[in-house]
BAFI-3210 file (N, C-alpha, C; in Angstrom, 3 decimals, decimal comma, padded with zeros to 6 digits):
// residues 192
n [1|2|3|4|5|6|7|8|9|10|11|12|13|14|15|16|17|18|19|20|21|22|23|24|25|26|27|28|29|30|31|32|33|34|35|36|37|38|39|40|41|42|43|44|45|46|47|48|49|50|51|52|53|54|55|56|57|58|59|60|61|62|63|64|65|66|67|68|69|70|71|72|73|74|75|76|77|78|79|80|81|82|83|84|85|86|87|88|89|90|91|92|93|94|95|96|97|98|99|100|101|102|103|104|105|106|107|108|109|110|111|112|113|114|115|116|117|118|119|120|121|122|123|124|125|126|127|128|129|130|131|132|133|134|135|136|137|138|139|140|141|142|143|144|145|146|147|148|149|150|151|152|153|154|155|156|157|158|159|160|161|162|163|164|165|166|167|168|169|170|171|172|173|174|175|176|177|178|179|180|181|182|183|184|185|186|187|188|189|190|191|192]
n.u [076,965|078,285|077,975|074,660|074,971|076,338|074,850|072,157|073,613|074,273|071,239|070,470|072,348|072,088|069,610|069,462|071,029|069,857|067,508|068,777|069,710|067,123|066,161|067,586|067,414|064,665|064,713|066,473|069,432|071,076|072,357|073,597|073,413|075,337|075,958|073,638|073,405|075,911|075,574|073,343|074,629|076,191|074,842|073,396|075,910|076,772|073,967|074,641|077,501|078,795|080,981|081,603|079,875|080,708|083,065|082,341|080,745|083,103|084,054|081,859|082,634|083,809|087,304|089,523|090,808|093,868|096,579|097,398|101,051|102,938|105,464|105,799|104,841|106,232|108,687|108,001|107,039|109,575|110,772|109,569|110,184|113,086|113,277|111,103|109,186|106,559|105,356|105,689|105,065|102,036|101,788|100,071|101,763|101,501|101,346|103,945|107,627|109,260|111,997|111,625|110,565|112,042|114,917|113,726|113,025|116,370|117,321|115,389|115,310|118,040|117,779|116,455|116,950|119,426|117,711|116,681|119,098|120,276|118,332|117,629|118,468|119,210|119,230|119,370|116,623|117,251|120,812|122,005|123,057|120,645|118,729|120,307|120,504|118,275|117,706|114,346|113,194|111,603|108,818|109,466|109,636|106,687|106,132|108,234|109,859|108,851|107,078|106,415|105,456|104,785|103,981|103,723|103,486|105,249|107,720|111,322|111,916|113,039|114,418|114,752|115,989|114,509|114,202|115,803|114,326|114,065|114,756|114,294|116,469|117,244|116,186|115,868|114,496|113,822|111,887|108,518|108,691|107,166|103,434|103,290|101,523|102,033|100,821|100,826|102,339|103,581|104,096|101,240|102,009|102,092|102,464|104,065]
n.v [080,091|081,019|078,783|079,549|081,530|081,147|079,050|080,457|082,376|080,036|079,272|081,944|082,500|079,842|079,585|081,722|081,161|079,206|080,292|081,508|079,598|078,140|080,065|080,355|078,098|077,893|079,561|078,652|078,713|077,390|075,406|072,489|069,344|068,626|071,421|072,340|070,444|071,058|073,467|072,678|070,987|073,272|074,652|073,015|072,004|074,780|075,208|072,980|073,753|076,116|077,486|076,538|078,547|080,622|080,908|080,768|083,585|084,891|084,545|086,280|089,311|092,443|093,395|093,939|097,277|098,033|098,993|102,709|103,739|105,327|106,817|108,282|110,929|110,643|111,407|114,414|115,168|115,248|117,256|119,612|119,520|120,108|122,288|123,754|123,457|122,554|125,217|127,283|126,464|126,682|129,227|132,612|134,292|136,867|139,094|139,451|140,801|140,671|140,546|139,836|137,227|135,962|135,385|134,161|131,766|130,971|130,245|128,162|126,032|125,336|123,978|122,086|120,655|119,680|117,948|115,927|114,495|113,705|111,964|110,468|109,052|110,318|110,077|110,631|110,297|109,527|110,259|112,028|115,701|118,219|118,810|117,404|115,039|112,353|108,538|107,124|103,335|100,695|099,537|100,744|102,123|104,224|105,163|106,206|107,352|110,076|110,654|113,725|116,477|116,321|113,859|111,197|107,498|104,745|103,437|102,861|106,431|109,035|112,115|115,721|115,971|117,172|116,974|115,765|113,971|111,976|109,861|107,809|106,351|104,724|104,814|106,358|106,605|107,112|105,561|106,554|106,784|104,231|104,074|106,854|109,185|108,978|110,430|112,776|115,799|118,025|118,557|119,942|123,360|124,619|127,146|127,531]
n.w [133,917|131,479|129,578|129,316|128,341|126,463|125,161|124,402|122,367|120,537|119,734|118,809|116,867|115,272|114,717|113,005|110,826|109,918|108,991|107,111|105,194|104,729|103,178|101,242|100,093|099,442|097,472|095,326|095,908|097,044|095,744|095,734|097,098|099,004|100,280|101,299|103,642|104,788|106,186|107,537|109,333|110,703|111,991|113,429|115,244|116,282|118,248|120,305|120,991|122,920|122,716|120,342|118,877|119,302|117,689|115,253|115,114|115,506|113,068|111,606|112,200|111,559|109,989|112,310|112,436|110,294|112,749|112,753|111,929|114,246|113,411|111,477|112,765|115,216|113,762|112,932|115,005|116,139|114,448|115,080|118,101|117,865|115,628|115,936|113,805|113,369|114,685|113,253|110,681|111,362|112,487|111,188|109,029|107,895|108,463|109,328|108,003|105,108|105,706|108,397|108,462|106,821|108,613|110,367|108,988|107,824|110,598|111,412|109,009|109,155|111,861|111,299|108,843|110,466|111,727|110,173|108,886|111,147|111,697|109,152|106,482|103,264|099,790|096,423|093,852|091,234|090,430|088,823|087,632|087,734|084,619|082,986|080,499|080,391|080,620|080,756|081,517|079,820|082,195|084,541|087,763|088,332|091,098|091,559|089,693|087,996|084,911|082,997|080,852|077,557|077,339|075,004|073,185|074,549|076,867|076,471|077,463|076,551|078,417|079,992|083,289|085,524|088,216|090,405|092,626|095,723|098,321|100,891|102,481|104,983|108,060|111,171|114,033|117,524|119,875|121,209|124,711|127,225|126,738|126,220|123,669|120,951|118,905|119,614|118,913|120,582|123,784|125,585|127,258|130,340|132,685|135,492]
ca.u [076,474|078,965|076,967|074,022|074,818|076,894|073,483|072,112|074,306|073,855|070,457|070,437|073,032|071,715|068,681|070,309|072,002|068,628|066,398|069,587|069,444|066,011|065,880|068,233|066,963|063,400|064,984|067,412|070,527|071,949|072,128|073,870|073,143|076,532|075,941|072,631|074,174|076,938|074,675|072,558|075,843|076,999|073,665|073,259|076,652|076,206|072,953|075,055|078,347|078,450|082,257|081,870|079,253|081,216|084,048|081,788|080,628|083,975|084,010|081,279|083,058|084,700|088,727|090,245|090,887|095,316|097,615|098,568|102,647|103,227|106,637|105,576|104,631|107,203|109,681|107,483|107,661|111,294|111,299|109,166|110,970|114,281|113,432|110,198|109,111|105,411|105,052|106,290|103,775|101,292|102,247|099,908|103,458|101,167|101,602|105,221|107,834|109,859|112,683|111,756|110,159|113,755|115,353|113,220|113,315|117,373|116,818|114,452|115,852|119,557|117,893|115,513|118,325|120,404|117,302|117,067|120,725|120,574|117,670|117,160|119,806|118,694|119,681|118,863|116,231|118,991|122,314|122,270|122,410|119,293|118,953|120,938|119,340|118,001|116,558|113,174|113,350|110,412|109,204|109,612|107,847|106,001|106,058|109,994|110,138|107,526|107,219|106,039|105,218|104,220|103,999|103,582|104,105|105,516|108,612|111,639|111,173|114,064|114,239|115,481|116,111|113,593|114,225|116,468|113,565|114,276|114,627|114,906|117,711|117,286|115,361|116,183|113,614|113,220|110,450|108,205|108,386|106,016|102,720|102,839|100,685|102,522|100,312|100,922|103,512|104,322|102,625|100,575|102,943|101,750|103,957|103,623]
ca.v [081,290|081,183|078,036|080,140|082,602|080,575|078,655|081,833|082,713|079,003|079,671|082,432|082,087|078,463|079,945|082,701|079,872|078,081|081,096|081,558|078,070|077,846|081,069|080,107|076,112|077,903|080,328|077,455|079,191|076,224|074,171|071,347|069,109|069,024|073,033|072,133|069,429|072,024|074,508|071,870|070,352|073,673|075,175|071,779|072,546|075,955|074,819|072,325|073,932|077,773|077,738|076,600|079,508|082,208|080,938|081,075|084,511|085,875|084,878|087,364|090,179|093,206|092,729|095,378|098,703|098,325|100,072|103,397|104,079|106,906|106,639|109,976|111,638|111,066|112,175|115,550|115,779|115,578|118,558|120,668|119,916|120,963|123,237|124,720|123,533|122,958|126,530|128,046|126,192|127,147|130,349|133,054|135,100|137,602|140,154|139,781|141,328|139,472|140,159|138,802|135,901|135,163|135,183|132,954|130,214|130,701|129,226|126,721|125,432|124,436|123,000|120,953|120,072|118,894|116,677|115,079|114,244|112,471|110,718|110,167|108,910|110,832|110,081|110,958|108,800|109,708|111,180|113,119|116,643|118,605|119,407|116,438|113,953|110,708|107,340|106,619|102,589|099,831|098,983|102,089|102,249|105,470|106,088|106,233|107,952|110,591|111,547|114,902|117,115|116,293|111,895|110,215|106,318|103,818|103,851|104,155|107,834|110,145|113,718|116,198|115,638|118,262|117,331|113,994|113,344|111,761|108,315|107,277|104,581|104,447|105,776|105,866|107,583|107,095|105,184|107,365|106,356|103,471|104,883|107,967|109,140|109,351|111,333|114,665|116,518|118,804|119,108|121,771|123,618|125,423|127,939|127,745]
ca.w [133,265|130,277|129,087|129,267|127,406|124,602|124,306|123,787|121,320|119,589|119,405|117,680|115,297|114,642|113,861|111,743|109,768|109,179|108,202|105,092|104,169|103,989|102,448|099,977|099,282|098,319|096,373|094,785|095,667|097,486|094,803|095,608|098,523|100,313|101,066|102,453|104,672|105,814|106,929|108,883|110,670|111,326|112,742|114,794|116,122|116,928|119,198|120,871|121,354|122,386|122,081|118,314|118,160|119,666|117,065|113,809|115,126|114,708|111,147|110,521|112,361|110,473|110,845|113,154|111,291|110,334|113,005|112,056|112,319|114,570|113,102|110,716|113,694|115,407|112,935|112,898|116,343|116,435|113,741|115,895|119,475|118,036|114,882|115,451|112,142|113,324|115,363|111,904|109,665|111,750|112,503|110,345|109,308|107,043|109,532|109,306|106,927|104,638|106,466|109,649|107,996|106,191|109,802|110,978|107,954|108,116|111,760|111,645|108,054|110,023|112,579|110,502|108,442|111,072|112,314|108,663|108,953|112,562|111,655|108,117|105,370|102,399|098,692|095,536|093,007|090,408|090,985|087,621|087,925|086,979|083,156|082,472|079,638|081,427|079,726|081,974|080,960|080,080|083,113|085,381|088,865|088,303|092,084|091,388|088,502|087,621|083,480|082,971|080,199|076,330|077,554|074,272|073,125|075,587|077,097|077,158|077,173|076,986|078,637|080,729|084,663|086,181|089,875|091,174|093,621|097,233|098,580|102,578|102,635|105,983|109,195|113,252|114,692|118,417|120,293|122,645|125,987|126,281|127,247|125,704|122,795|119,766|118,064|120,443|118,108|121,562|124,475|125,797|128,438|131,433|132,855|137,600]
c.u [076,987|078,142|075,518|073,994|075,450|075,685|072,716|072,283|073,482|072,334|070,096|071,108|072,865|070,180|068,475|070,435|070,503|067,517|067,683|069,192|067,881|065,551|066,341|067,686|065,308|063,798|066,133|068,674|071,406|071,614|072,674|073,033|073,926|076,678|075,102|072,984|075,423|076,433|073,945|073,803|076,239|075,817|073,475|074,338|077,026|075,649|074,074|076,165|078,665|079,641|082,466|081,609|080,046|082,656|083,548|081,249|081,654|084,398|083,472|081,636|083,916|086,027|088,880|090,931|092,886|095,547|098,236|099,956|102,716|105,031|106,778|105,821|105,743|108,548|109,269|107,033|109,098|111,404|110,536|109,753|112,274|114,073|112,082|109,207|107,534|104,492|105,227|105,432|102,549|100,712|101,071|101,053|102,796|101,624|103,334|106,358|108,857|111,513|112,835|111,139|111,154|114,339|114,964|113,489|114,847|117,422|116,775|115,174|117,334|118,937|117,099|116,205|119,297|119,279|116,751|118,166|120,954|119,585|117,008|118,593|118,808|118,916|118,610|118,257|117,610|119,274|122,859|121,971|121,195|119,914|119,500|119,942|119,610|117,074|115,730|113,171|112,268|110,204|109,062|108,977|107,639|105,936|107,615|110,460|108,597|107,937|105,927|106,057|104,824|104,197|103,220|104,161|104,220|106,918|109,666|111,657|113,203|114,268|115,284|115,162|115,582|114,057|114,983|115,659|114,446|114,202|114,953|115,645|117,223|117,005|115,887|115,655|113,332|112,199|110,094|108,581|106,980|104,648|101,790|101,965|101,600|102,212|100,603|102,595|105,000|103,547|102,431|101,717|102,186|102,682|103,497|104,106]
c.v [081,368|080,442|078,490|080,985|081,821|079,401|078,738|081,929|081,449|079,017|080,294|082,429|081,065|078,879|081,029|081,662|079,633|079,010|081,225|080,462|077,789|078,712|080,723|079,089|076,767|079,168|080,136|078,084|078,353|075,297|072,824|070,305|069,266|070,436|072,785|071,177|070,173|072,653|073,964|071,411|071,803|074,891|074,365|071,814|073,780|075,839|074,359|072,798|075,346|077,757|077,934|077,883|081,143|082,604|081,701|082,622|085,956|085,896|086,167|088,863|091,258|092,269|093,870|096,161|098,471|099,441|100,826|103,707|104,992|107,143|108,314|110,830|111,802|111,921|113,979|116,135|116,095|116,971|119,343|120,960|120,537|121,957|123,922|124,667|123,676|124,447|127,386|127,626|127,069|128,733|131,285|134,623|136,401|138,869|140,436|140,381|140,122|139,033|139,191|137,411|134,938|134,593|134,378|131,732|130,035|129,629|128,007|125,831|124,747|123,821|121,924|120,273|118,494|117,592|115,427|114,156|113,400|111,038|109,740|109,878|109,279|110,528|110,445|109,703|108,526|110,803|111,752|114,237|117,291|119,337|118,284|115,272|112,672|109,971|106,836|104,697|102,313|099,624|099,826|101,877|103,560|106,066|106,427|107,061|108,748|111,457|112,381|115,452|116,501|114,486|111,502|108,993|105,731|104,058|103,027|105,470|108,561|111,800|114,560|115,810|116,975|118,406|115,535|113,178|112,895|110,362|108,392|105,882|104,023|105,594|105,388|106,970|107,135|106,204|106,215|106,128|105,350|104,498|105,912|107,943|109,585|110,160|112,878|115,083|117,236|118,990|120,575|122,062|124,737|125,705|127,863|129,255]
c.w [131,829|128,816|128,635|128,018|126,249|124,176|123,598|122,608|120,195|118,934|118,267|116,924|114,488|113,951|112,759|110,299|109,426|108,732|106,497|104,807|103,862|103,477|101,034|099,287|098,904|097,208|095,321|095,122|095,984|096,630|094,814|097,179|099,981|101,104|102,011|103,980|105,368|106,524|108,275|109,648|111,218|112,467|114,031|115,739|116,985|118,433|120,228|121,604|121,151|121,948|120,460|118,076|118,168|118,332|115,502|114,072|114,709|113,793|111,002|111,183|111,240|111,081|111,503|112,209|111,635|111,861|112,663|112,188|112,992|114,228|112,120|111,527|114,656|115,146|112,796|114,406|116,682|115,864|114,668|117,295|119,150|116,563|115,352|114,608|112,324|113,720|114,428|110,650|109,698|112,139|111,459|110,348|107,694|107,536|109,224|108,125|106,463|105,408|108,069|109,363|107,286|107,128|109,926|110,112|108,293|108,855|112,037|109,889|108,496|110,751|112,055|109,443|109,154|111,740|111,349|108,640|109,160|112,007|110,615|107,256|103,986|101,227|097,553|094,834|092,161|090,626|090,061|087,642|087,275|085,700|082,429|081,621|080,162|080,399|081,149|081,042|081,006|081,405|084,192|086,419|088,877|089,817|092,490|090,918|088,272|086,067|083,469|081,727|078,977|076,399|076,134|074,005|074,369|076,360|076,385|076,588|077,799|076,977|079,534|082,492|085,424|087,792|090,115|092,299|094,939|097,736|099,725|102,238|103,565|106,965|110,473|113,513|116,197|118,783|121,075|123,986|125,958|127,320|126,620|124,248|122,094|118,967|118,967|119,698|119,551|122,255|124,944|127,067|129,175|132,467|134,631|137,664]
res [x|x|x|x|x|x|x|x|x|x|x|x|x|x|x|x|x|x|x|x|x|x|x|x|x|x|x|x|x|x|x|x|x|x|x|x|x|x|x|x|x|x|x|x|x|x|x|x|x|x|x|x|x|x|x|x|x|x|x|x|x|x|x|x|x|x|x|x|x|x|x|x|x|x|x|x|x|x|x|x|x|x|x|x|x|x|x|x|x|x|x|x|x|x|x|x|x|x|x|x|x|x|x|x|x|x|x|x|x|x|x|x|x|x|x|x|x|x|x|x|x|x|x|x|x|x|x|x|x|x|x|x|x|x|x|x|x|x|x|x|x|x|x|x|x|x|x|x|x|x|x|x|x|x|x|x|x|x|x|x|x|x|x|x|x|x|x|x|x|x|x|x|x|x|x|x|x|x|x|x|x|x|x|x|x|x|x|x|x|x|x|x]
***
């Protein structure tokens, strides 16, 4: 049966192959001969051998769409199982007054803190306090360094230190359990 069907296949993809090439050789695009002579060996092999065909088929496949990280997600699950942080985003806290909306940040700001801490090593881009005059050098990686306000010329550029930005040194985030869906922040809970 396999034979069958990768015959099949050879078939038509051999006859795929040979409507381009002779599409192309009257519309000169194959201009040399050695193309034309590829096309025919690899059409004739096709026919002959489904295996080949099933191989040259997955040439013309897309590639598989990247794996996204649930490594984000995770980390934003962690802040929501022990701070809250997503039930508080989400939250519409219009209703509420500023005081009880302070309370609550207090809160959830320690414990989202403390899960930064455990699982993130935090540092500064630079370790100059803010206001302090900084040389941005030739060269710069702009997703490093961000210049702001009146940017003329080239660099280096010397200004004030607006914000020291943020750098992950280093991460330890957990695996889920294998199985599970990474993407579920928290699950749904149903109370017996």
């Amino acid at each position: 049966m396999e034979y069958v069907i990768g015959a099949v296949i050879g078939l038509v993809l051999g006859g795929i192959i040979s409507w381009f090439v002779a599409t192309a050789k009257a519309q000169g695009a194959l201009g040399t001969g050695k193309a034309r002579e590829l096309a025919l060996k690899v059409s004739q092999k096709i026919s002959a051998e489904p295996s080949f065909a099933t191989e040259v088929e997955k040439l013309f496949l897309p590639p598989p769409p990247p794996k996204v990280s649930g490594e984000p997600i995770r980390l934003l699950a962690i802040l929501q199982q022990e701070a809250r942080l997503v039930d508080f985003l989400m939250e519409n806290i219009a209703a509420y007054s500023d005081a009880d909306v302070g309370a609550s940040v207090r809160d959830i700001h320690t414990k989202a803190q403390g899960v930064l801490k455990k699982h993130l090593t935090i540092v500064p881009v630079l370790d100059q306090p803010e206001g302090s005059k900084v040389t941005v050098p030739v060269g710069f990686d702009p997703s490093v360094i961000r210049v702001v306000g009146n940017v003329t010329g080239n660099p280096p550029f010397t200004g004030n230190l607006a914000h020291g930005g943020w750098r992950v040194k280093s991460l330890n985030i957990p695996k889920p359990p294998e199985g599970s869906d990474e993407f579920v922040l928290m699950p749904a809970e149903v109370e017996l």
